[in-house]
C-alpha positions in Angstrom: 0.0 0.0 0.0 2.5 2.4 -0.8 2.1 3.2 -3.8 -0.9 6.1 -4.2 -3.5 7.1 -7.2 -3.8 10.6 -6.9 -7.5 11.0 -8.4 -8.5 14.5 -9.3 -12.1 15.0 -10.0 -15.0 18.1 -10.4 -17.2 19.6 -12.5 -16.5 21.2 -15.9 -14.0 23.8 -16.7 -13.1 23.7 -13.4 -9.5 23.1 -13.5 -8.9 19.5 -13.6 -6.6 19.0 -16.4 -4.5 22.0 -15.3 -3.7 20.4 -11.6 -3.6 17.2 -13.0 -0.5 18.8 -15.3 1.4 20.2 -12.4 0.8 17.4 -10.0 2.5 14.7 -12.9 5.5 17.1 -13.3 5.9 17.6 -9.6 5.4 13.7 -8.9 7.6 13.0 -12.2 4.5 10.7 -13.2 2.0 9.9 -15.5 -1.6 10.8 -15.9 -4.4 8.5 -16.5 -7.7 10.0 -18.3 -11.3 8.9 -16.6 -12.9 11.2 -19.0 -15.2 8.7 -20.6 -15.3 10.7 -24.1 -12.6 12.0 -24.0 -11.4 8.1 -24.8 -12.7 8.7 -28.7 -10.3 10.3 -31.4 -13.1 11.2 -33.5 -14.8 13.8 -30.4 -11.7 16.2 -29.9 -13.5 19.8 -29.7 -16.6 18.9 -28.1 -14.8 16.9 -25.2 -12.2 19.7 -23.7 -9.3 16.7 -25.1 -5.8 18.1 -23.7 -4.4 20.6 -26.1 -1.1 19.6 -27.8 0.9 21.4 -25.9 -1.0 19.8 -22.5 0.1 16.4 -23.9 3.8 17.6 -24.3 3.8 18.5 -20.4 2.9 15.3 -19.2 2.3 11.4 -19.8 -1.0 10.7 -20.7 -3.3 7.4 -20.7 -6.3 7.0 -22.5 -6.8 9.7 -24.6 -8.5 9.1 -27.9 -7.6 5.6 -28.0 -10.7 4.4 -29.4 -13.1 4.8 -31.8 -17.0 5.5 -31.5 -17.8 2.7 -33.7 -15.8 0.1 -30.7 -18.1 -0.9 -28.0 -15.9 -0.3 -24.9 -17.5 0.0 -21.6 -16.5 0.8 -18.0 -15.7 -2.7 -17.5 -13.4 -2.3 -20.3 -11.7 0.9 -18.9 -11.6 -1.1 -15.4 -9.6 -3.8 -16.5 -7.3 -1.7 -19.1 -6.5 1.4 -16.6 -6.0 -1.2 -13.6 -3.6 -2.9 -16.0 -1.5 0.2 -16.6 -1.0 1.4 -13.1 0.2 -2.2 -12.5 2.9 -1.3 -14.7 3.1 2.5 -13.9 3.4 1.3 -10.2 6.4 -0.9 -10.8 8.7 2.3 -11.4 6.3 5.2 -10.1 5.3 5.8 -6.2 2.8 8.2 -7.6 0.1 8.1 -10.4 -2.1 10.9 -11.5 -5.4 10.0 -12.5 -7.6 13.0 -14.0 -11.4 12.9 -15.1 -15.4 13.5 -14.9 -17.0 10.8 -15.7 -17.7 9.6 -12.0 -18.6 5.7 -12.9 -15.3 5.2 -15.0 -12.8 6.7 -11.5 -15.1 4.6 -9.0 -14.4 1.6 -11.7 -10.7 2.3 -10.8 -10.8 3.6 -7.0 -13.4 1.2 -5.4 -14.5 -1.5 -8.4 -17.1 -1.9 -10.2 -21.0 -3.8 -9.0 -21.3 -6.8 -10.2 -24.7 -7.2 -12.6 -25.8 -10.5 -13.9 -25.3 -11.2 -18.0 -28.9 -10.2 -19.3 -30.1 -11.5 -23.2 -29.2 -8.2 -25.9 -33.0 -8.9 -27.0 -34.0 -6.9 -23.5 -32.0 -4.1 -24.6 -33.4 -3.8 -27.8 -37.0 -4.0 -27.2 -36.3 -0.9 -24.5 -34.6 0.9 -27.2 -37.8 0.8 -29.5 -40.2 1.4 -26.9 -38.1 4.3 -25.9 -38.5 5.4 -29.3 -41.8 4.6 -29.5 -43.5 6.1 -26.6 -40.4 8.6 -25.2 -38.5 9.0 -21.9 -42.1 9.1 -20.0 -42.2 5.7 -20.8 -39.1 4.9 -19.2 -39.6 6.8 -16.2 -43.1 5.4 -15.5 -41.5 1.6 -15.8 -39.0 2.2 -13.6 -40.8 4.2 -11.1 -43.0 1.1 -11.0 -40.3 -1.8 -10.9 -37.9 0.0 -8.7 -38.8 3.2 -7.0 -35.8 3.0 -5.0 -33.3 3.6 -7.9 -35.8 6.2 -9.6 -35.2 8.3 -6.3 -31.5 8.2 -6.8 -31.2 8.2 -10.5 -31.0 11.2 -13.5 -34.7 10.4 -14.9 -33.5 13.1 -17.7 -31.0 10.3 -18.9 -32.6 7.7 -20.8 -29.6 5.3 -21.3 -29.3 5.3 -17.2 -33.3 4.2 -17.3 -32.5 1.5 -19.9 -30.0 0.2 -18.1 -31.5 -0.3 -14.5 -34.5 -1.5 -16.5 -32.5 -4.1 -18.7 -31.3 -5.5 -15.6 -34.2 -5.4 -13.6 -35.9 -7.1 -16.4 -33.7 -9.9 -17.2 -33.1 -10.5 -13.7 -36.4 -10.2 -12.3 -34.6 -8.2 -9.8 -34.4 -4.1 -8.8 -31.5 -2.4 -10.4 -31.0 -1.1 -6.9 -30.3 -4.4 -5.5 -27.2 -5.0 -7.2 -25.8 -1.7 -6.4 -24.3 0.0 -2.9 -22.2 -3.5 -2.1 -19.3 -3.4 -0.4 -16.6 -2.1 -2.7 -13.5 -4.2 -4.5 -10.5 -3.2 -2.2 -7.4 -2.4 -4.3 -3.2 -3.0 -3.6 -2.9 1.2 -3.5 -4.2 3.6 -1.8 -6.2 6.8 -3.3 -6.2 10.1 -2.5 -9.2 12.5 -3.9 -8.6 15.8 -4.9 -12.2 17.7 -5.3 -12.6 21.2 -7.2 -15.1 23.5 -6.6 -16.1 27.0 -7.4 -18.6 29.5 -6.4 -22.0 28.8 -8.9 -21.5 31.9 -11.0 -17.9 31.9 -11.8 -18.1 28.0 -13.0 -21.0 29.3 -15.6 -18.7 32.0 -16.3 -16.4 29.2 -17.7 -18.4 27.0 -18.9 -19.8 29.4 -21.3 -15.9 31.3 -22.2 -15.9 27.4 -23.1 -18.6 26.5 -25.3 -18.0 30.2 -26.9 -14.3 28.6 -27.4 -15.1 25.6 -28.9 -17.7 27.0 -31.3 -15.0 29.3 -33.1 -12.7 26.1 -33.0 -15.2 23.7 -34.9 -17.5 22.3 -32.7 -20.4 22.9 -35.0 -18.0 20.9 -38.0 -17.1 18.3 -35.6 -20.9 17.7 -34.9 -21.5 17.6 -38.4 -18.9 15.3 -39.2 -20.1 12.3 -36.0 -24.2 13.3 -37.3 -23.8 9.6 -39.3 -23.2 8.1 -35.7 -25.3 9.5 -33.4 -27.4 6.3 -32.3 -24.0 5.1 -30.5 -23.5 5.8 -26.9 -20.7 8.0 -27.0 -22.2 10.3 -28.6 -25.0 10.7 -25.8 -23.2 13.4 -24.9 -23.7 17.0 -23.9 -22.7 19.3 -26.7 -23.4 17.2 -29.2 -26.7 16.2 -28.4 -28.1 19.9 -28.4 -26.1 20.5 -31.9 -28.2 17.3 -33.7 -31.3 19.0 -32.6 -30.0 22.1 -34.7 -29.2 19.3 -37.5 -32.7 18.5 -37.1 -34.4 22.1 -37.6 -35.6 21.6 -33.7 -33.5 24.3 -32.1 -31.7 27.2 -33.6 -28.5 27.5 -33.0 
């Protein structure tokens, strides 16, 4: 246990990258990305990626080392990032680790629940009735087959609802029993480095952001993943919003 993970997490344009930058150099280390779309080389703009010069300054793991087309999933990223601090930790006391996707660090920190393998043909007859009859739908289900996760989880997200519902489905169990278990303890220890700002000044950045990445492409970059939204990374804020302006919904 002496060997430490670093894990630097908070909202969005809050900072993270930055620290996690100056923490590598000072710890002579390497950085491991948790950003779950930042993992796609195709989605550079609209995910905040490290800048060139970022990458230059330090190590980094798991940065657009996949395509949208792969299926690669948390479990994946569990296995693959535990794997490289194995060998980071052989030569390296310290290891950064840097990201907001909250599911893919507790993957690393604390392990992952264990769900039961459920039949694809669950999943896809959700998927049509979601199109069918909307997120209402969803909602409505799940508030019915497990009212304890529908207190807990985003109801605005439908691939969270499909999810607990695949696997209260095919297991003829609540989603919410299979989750909140004691956690998987690992050979290093983590320390948790939280950012936070005042409410207005984190708008403030977030919109000097989007303002950013408009003038920088994002609208092209949209354009240019439109063919693929249906796959799950592209479920993704920023991206979503633009396919409605694709769509004649929204204006932009």
């Amino acid at each position: 246990m002496n060997k430490v993970l670093i894990s630097v997490v908070g909202p969005t344009a809050i900072g993270k990258t930055k620290l996690a930058i100056l923490l590598a150099q000072r710890y002579k280390t390497d950085i491991i990305s948790a950003d779950s779309r930042q993992f796609f080389k195709e989605m550079t703009i609209g995910t905040a990626v490290p800048n060139i010069e970022e990458l230059e300054q330090a190590k980094h793991h798991f940065i657009q080392h996949k395509s949208i087309t792969e299926t690669y999933t948390v479990g994946d990223f569990e296995r693959e990032a535990l794997t490289k601090l194995s060998e980071l930790f052989k030569y390296k006391d310290v290891v950064i680790m840097v990201g907001g996707s909250g599911l893919y660090v507790n993957a690393v920190t604390e392990g992952l629940n264990s769900f039961p393998i459920i039949d694809a043909s669950v999943r896809e007859k959700l998927n049509i009735e979601y199109k069918e009859n909307g997120i209402q739908y969803l909602q409505d289900t799940l508030k019915n087959i497990d009212p304890a996760y529908y207190d807990q989880v985003d109801i605005q997200n439908p691939q969270r609802l499909i999810r607990a519902l695949e696997v209260s489905i095919g297991s003829g169990k609540p989603y919410s029993s299979f989750i909140n278990k004691p956690k998987t303890k690992r050979d290093f220890r983590v320390l948790s480095v939280g950012l936070k700002a005042e409410r207005p000044l984190l708008y403030e950045r977030i919109n000097e952001r989007v303002d950013l990445m408009m003038e920088t492409g994002l609208l092209e970059e949209a354009n240019k993943v439109l063919p693929f939204r249906e796959y799950n990374a592209l479920q993704t804020v920023g991206y979503k919003e633009l396919f409605k302006f694709f769509d004649d919904e929204w204006t932009l």
